[in-house]
N, C-alpha and C positions, 0 to 999 in steps of 0.2 A: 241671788242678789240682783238687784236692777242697779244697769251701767246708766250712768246720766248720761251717753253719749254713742253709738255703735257704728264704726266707721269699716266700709268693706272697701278692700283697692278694687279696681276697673277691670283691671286683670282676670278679678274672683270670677270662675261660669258659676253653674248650676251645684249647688252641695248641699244633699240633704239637711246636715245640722244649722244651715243658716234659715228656714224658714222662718220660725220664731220671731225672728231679727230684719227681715224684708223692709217689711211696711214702715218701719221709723229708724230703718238704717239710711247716713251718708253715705254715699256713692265717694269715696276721696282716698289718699293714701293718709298715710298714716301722717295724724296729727304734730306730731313729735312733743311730746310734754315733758318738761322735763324737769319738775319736783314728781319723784316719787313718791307720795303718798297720794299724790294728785291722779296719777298716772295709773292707779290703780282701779279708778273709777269710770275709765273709758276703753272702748272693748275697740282693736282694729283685729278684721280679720283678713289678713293676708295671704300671698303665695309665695311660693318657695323661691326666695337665691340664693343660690353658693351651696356649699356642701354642708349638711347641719347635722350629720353623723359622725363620731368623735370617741375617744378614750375620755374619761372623766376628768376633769380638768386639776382634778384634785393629785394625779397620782403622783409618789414624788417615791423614787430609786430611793434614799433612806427613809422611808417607812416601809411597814408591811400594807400595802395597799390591796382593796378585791379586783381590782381591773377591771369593775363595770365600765361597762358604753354608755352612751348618751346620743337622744335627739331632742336639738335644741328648739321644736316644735314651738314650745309657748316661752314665755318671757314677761316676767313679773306676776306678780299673785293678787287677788282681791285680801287675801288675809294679814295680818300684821302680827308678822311674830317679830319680839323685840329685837330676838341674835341673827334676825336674817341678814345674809350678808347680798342679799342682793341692792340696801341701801348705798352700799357705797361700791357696787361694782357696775347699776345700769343707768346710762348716759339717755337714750331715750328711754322712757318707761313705761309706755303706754302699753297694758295690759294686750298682748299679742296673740294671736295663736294661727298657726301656718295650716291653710284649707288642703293645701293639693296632695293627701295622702300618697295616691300614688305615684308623686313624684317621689316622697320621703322612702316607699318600700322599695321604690327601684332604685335609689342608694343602698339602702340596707342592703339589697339581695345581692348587688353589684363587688359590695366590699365583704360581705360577709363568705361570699361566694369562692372566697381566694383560698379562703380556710372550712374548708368541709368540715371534719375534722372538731375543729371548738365549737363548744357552747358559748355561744355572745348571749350574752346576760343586757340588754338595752333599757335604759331609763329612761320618764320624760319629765323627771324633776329636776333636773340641772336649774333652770332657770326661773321655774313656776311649780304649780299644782296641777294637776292635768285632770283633778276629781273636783276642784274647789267650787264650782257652782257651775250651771249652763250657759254658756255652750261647752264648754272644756269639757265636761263631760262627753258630751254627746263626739265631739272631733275625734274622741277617743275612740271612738265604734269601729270605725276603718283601721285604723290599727290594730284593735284585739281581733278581726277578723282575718288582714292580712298575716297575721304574726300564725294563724295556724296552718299555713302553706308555708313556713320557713323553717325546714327541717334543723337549722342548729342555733336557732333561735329563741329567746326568751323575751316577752318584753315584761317589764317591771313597770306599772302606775302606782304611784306613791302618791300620799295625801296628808293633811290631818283634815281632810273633811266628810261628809256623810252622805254626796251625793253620789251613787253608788245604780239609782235604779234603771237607768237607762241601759248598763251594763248586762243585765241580772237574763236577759233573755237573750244574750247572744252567743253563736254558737262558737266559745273559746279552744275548744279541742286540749285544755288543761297546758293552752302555749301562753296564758298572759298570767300573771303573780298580781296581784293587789295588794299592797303595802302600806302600812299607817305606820305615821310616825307618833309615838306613844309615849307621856309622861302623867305623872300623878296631876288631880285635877287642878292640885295648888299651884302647878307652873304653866298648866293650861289657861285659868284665868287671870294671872298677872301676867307670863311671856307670849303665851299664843294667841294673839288676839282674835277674836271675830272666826278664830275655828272652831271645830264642831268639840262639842263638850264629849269628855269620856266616854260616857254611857250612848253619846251620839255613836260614836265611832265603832264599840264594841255592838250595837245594835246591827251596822253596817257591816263587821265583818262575821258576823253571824248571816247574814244575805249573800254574800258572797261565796261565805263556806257552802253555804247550804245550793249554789248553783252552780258550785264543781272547782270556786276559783282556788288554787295555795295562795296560802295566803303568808303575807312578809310581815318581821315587827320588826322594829328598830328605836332603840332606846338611846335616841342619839338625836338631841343632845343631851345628856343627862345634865340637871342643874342640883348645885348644891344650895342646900339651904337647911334650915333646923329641924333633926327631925327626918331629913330625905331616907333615913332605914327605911324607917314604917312606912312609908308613903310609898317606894319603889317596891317594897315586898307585898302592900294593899293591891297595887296597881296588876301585879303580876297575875294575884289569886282573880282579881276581877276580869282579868283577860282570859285567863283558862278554865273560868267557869261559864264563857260565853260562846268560845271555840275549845277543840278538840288541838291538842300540842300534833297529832298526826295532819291537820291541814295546816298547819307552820311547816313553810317551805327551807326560810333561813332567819337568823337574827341580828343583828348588829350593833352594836356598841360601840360607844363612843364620848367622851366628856367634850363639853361646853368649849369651843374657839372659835376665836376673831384675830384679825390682824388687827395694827394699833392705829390703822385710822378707821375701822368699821367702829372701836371703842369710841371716837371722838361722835361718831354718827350716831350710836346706839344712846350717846347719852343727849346729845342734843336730842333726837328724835322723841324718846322715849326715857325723859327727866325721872318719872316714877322707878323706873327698873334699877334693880340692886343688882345685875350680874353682875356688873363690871366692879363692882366694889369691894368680891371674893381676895385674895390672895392670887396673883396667875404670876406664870414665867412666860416668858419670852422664847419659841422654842429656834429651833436652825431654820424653820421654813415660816418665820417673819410670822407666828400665830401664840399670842395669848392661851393657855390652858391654865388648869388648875396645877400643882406641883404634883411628882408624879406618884409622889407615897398616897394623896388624897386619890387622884384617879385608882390608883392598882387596890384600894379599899371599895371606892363605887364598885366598880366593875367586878370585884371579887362578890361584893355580898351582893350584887344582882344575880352575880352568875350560880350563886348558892341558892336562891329563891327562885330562879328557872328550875336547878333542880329537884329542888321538894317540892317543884309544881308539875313535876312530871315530865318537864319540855327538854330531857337529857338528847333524846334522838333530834332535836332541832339541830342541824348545824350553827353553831353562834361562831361569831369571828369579832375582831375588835376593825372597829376604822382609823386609820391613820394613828396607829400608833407604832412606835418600835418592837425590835425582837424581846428587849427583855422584861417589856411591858405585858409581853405574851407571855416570857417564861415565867413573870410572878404571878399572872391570873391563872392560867392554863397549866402551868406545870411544862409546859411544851411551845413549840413553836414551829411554825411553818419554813420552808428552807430558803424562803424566798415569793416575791409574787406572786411567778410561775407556781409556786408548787401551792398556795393556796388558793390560785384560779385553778388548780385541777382538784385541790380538794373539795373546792363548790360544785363542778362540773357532776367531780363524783357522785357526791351526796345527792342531787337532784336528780341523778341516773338511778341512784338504786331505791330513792324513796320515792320519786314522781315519773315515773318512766314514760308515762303522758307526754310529762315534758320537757325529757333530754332522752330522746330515742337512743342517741348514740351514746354508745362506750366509752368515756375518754380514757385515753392511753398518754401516761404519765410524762414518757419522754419528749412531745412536741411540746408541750405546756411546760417545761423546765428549757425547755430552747429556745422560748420568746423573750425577745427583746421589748416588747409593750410599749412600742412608737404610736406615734402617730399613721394613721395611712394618708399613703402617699399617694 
């Protein structure tokens, strides 16, 4: 996409991914815009303050949550998806993304460093796309390079978009996951806006498979609408006739929430969209979902069309749902956090040994409290 606008702070030295951007880049800090949708269309590329390495801000002691990490590198997205909630959580918007890699690794290795021992699992979707167009892509380069000197380390880039080739020649050492977020293409062109179309996406994770990367799905958010069987079970067959369910690292699941004032933003924003018009409750952590008899039906007959698609050895897990939301899909349930951050650890040890060298051993993963560091 072309930014009408490309602002570097004074601070920025020398960074391979800014050439492109030299010649009709401002020299300034950061503009501060602040309608989002505006804010989308102007590119500051800045340097690092404060600590931007973090637990997922999502985790909450009554759910079963995965305990991913996060580095809040970038901030805001060119794309418009309806339910994004970063409508109503960013105050400046202006599409950001943080130059000084090795300042961000040397947090990483610092904190990550206390616990040998775990597999950190690191995101840099919290707040953006880190695949969604150039330069994001390219910023990513230092990262997937650094991430393979970090023996208990994963890093996770997640996307729904298809800029992928700038990646495809670098040397990962099978330590970075690339992850699309993936729905039929009827909620791609009413909810996802301006992301890359289906067959966009599966083209990309066919590139990626094919250059050693695992690759992540996540069927989250899943939307209801008329007809959503055939469309989630189309979606699935179209995915594993384009990858191999053996370069599927993990899977994730998860039905459609907002809190009640992103609803008040999603319908001003975006007047056209029918999410919010479904049937939702109100759950204990202030989030709009579907009722839970609909969810434990999504998720069941997704989870049945993974398996007659063959992707039984994928590890799938649910995001932020309860224990007995896992007892009606699963039949089973994790004991706790802990015990389902050791059971990703695990899975990733014995299917990708690339990428989780070490063993995990069950009892420090059941003795974590999953604070914040301090």
């Amino acid at each position: 996409m072309k930014f009408k606008k490309v602002f570097i702070d004074p601070e920025i030295k020398t960074q391979g991914f800014l050439s492109p951007f030299k010649k009709e880049a401002e020299i300034s800090p950061s503009p501060k815009i602040s309608d989002y949708r505006q804010g989308k269309r102007y590119l500051f590329i800045g340097p690092k303050r404060g600590e931007i390495f973090h637990i997922c801000a999502s985790l909450d002691p009554r759910y079963i949550c995965c305990s991913t990490h996060v580095i809040s590198h970038i901030s805001n997205c060119p794309f418009e998806c309806t339910y994004c909630f970063l409508q109503n959580y960013l105050t400046d918007t202006t599409l950001t993304v943080i130059a000084e890699t090795e300042k961000i690794i040397e947090e990483i290795r610092e904190k990550t460093g206390r616990m040998p021992w775990r597999l950190f699992r690191i995101g840099t979707w919290e707040l953006g796309d880190s695949l969604a167009t150039s330069p994001l892509n390219r910023a990513s380069i230092g990262l997937v390079e650094a991430f393979k000197e970090l023996p208990n380390c994963v890093l996770k880039l997640r996307t729904k978009g298809k800029a992928v080739e700038p990646l495809l020649d670098v040397d990962h050492g099978g330590k970075t996951v690339i992850s699309w977020t993936v729905n039929p293409p009827q909620v791609i062109k009413s909810e996802e806006i301006g992301t890359a179309t289906l067959e966009e996406r599966l083209k990309a994770m066919e590139k990626v498979s094919r250059a050693g990367y695992p690759v992540g799905l996540h069927f989250d958010p899943m939307i209801l609408f008329r007809g959503w069987e055939r469309a989630y079970e189309g979606l699935i067959k179209e995915i594993f006739s384009a990858i191999s369910p053996k370069n599927v690292i993990w899977i994730s699941i998860g039905a459609l929430r907002f809190n009640p004032e992103m609803k008040k933003k999603i319908e001003i924003n975006y007047p056209f969209s029918r999410i919010t018009a479904q049937e939702l409750v109100l759950g204990d952590d202030n989030k709009f979902r579907y009722p839970r008899p609909i969810r434990v039906e999504m998720f069941r007959h997704l989870l049945a069309a993974l398996r007659e698609a063959g992707a039984s050895e994928c590890f799938t897990y649910l995001c932020m749902e309860r224990w007995n939301v896992w007892k009606e899909v699963f039949g089973r349930t994790p004991k706790s956090i802990g015990h389902l951050d050791y059971l990703i650890a695990k899975s990733v040890h014995e299917r990708f040994p690339k990428t989780a060298k070490i063993r995990p051993q069950k009892r420090p993963y059941l003795e974590l409290s999953y604070q914040k560091f301090s």
